[in-house]
N, C-alpha and C positions, 0 to 999 in steps of 0.2 A: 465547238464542233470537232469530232473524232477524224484523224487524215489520216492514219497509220497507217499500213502495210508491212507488211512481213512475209517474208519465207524461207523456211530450212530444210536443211540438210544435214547429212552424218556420212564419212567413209568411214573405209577400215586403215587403220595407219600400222600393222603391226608388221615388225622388223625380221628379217634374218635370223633363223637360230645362229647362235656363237656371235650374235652380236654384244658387246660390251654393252655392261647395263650401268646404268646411271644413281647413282645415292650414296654411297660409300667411300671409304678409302681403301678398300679392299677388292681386287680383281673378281669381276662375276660375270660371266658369259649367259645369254638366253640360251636353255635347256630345253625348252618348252614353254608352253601356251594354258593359264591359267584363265583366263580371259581375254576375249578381243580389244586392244587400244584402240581408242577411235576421236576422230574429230569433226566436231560436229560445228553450223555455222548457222546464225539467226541474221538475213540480210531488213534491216530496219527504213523504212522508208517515208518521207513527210512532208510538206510544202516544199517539193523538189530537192529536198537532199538526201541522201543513202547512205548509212552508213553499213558495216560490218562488225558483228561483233564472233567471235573465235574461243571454242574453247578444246583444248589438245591434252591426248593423254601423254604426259611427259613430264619426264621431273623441270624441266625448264628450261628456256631455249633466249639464249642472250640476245641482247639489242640488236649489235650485228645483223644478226640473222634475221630477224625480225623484220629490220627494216629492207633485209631482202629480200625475204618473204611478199612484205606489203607492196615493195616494187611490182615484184612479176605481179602478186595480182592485182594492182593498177593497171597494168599493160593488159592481163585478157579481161576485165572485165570492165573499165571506166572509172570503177570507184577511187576515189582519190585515196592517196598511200596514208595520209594523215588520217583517215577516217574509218581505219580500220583498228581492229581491240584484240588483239590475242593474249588469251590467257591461260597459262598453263597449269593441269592440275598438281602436280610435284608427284605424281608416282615414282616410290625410290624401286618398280620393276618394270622399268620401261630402260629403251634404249641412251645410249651416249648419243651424241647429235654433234661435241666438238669436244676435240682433245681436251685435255686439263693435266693439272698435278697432282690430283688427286693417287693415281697410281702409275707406273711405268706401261705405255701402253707398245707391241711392236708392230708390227710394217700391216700384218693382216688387221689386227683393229682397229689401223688405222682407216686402212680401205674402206670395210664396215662402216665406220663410222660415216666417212664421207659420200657413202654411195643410200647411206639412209636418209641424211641431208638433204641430200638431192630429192631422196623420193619423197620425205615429207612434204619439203615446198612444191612438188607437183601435186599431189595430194589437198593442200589445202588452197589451191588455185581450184583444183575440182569441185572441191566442195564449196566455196565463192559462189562459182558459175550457176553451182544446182540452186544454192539458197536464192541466189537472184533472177533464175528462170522459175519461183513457186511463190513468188510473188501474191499476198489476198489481202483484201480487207481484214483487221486485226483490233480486237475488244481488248485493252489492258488494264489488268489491275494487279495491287498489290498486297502483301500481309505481313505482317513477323512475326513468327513461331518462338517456342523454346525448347531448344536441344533437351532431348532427357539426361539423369545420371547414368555414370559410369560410362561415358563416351568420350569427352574429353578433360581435360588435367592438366594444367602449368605446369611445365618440365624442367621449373632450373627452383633449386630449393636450395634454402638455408641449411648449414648443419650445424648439428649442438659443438663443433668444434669452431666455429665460426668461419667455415669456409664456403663457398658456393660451387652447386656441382649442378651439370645440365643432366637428367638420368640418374641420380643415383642408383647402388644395387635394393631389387626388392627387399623390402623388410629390413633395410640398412638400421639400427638403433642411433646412428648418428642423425639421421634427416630426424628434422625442427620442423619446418614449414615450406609449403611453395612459398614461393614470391612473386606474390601479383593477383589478379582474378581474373575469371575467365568471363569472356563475353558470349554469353549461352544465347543472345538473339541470330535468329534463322531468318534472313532475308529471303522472300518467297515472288517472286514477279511471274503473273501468270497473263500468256496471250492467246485468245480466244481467236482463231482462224479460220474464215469463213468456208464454210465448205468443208473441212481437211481436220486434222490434228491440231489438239494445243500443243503449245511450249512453256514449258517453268523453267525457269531459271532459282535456282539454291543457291547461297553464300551462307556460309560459315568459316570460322578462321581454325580449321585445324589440320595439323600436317596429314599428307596423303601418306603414309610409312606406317602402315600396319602387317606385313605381309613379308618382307624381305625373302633371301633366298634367289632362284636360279632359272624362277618361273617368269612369265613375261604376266601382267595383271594389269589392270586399271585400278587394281584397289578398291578403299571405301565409295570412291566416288562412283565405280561402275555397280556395283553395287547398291546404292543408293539411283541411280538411275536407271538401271532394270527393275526394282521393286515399283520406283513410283509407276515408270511405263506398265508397269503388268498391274499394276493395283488400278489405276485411271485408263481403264480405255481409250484408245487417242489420242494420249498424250503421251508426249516425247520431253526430256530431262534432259539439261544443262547444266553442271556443276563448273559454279566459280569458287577456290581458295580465296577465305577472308583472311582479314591481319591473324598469321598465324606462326608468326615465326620461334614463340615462346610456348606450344601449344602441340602436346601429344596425347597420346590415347593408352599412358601407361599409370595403373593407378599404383603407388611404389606402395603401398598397405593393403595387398587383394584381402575381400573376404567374401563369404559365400561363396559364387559359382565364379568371380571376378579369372578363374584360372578356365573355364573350361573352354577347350579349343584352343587353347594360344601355349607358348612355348615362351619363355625369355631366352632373346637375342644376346651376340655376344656384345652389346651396345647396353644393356640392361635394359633393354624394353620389351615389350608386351607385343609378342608378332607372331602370325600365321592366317591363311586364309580365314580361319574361323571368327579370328579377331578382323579381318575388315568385311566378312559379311554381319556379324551384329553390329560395327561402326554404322554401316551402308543401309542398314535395317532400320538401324534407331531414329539417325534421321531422316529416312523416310517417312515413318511415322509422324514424327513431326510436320513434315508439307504433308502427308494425308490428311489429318488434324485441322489443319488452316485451308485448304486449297478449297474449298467451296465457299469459305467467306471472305475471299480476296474482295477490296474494296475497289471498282470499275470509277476507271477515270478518261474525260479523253484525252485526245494527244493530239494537239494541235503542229508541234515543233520535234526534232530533233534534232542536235547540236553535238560537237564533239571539237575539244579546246585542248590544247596541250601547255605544260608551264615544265620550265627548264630550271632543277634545283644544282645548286652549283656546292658539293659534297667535300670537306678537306681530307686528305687519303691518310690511311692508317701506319703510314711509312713506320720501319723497325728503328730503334737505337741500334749503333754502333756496337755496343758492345755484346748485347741479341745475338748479332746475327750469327758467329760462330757456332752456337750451338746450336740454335737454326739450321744450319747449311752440315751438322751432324746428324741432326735427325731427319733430314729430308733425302741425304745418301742414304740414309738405315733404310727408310720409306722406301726408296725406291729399289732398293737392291731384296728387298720382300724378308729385313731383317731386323720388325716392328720388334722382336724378341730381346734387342739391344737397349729399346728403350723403358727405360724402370717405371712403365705406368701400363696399365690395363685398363678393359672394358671401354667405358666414356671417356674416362680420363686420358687414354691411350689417345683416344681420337682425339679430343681438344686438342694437347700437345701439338699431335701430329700438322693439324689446323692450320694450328698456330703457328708453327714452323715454314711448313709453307705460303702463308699471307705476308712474312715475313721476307724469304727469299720472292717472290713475286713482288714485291713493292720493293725493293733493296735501291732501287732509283728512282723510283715513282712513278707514277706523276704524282704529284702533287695534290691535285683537286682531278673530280670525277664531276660527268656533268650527266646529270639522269632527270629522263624524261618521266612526265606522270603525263598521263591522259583520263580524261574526263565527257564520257558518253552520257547526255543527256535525252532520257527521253520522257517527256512530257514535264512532271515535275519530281519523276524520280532520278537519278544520276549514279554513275557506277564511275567510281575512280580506281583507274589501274595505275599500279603502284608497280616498278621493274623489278623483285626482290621481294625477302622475306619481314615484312615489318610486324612489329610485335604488336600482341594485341590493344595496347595502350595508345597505339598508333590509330589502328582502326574506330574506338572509342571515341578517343579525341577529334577525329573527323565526320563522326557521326554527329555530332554537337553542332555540326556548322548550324546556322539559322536558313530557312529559307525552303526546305526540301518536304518532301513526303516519306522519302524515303533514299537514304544513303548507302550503298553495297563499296564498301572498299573490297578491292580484288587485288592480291598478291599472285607474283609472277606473271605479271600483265605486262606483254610490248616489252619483256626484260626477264634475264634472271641473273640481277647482279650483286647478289649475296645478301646478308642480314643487315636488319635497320634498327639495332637495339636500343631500349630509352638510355637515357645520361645515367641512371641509377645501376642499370647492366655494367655498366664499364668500372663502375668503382665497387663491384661487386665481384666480378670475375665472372666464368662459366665458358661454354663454349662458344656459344653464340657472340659474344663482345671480344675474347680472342682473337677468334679467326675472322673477325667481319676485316673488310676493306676500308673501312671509312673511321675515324676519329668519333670521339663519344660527342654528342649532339646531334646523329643525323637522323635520329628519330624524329627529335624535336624539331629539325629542319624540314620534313615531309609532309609533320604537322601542318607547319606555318605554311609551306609551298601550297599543301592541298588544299586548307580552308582557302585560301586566295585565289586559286584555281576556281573556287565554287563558287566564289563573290564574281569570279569575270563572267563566267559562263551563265551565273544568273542573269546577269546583267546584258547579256551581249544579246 
């Protein structure tokens, strides 16, 4: 027997011009408005539980906050703070939300920053409230698409000198090969609202950074959800980030049209609106493709479990750290020009240096939450952080399911989760991550287990 319920909602969440933008290690103030950020909310309901699931245009909004978030809306609305899913899209043109290292920030950005904080979490206490006064009867089913070519690309390659670069430069003669394969499956979950609008939810694993610059955008992902909205009458689009933390939209050998509209970044990558409206195009296509033979199941249950992985910290050697604590004064004193590396490489370094100085005492161990929304006998596990595609693969294998959507920057954004092979490899991502090499393979073991309880419970 079908129990389901649902209903959603969407505000507008976009910040203060001259607000500090988020993705970089370089200073970049909002200019202007490329697009509306928005956050939109699916309130799920079933044999008397309710949960919330949240999806935010932002590069990514740490635990902390999160779970302050979940508090206040605990207090206006009932829903219990455990039962709630936020998940953020990683737009690298959306606002800062909390200080970092990333750059020197002074007294006005900081202001900014902290007066946007404020207004997101009233903001998405709003949109709670709406999703759980639209409340209907709700048909769900599911499907998996396949991304088209030339949308996304494993971003850390081999080179014929045998070193590993995350980005190399376009048409570099060094780059060999990517490393690794991409997961082209498009998880598609469609809810049929009685009366009112559907909602689909999309999961793919790749980075929301196609766009960069001084514009405020939602990226591939808003784009991708205005196509579907305006191709499907009545229905409204929710993008979740899949395991995406190895996983860009730069193909480093263009050929054909692979150049039109985009620019390379001083990052070596493939960026400009042009490039995250055909992102945002392509796979929409793909849910247009599947979204009338989604397979109708009911939903007797909904459930939502959380399991606490206990992560050893990436602490520096001693002897690191001095030139660490050089290149982070360069950094900050806006005098990258000191240090003898450019483009990507420039950033790794820089990364690196600061993961370095920031862990220089520790702690020791980091303890990060995954949560796991269950609804019917499909299941979405959020993951706090950017874990690499072999992460997501690996947890789609559990036994038991219909269907599996790992979602990155979920209830967290607490840095990269790269495999054990990333660390004896090099690149950026295993640099600069927080965490010692195994924590991929610790998320693994965390999530499958996670899905054994919650089946079970």
């Amino acid at each position: 027997m079908n129990l389901l319920k649902t209903g959603y909602a969407k505000v507008n969440i976009n910040p203060r011009l001259d607000t500090p933008i988020y993705g970089y290690f370089v200073p970049r103030y909002a200019k202007g408005f490329l697009d509306d950020l928005e956050a939109a909310a699916l309130a799920l309901s079933c044999g008397g539980k309710t949960i919330l699931v949240m999806t935010v245009d932002h590069g990514g909004i740490i635990a902390e906050y999160i779970a302050e978030y979940c508090r206040a809306i605990e207090k206006a609305t009932g829903v219990a703070k455990e039962d709630i899913m936020i998940s953020a899209s990683h737009t690298h043109t959306g606002p800062y939300i909390v200080p970092d290292d990333m750059f020197d920030l002074n007294e006005q950005d900081i202001a900014l920053i902290t007066e946007y904080k404020k207004f997101l979490g009233e903001r998405l206490v709003d949109v709670a409230k709406l999703a759980l006064a639209d409340m209907r009867p709700t048909k769900m089913g599911y499907i998996v698409g396949w991304a088209p070519e030339r949308v996304a690309y494993i971003r850390r390659y081999k080179m014929k000198d045998g070193s590993t670069m995350t980005c190399p430069p376009i048409n570099d003669p060094n780059i060999d090969h990517p490393i690794g394969e991409l997961d082209q499956r498009v998880n598609v979950l469609r809810f049929d609202r009685e009366g009112t609008e559907s909602v689909v939810f999309v999961n793919y694993g790749l980075h929301v950074d196609t766009i960069g610059g001084e514009l405020i955008s939602s990226d591939w992902a808003g784009w991708l959800r205005r196509t579907v909205e305006k191709a499907l009458d009545g229905t409204k689009c929710m993008v979740f980030a899949g395991a995406q933390g190895d996983v860009g939209s730069t193909h480093v050998n263009p050929e054909g049209g692979d150049m039109n509209d985009t620019e390379i970044s001083f990052d070596n990558e493939m960026k400009s609106p042009g490039k995250a409206r055909f992102v945002g195009r392509a796979l929409a296509g793909t849910v247009l493709q599947v979204y009338d033979k989604v397979h109708y199941v009911d939903v007797d249950k909904v459930n939502v479990l959380h399991r606490v992985a206990m992560i050893p910290s990436n602490m520096p050697k001693a002897e690191d750290l001095p030139l660490a604590r050089q290149y982070k004064e360069w950094h900050e004193a806006g005098r990258d020009d000191k240090i003898p590396y450019e483009a990507m490489e420039l950033t790794t370094v820089v990364a690196e240096a600061l993961r370095m100085c920031r862990l220089e005492n520790g702690p020791e161990f980091f303890e990060r939450d995954i949560i796991g929304v269950q609804i019917g006998n499909v299941v979405m596990v959020g993951i706090p952080g950017e874990p690499f595609t072999d992460v997501g693969v690996a947890i789609k294998k559990a036994e038991g399911w219909s269907m599996i959507m790992p979602c990155a920057l979920t209830n967290g954004n607490e840095g990269y989760y790269p495999m054990q092979s990333a660390y004896d490899e090099g690149g950026y991502e295993s640099r600069s991550s927080n965490y010692k090499a195994g924590v991929a393979e610790k998320f693994i073991e965390e999530g499958k287990a996670l899905l054994d309880a919650l089946r079970n419970a």
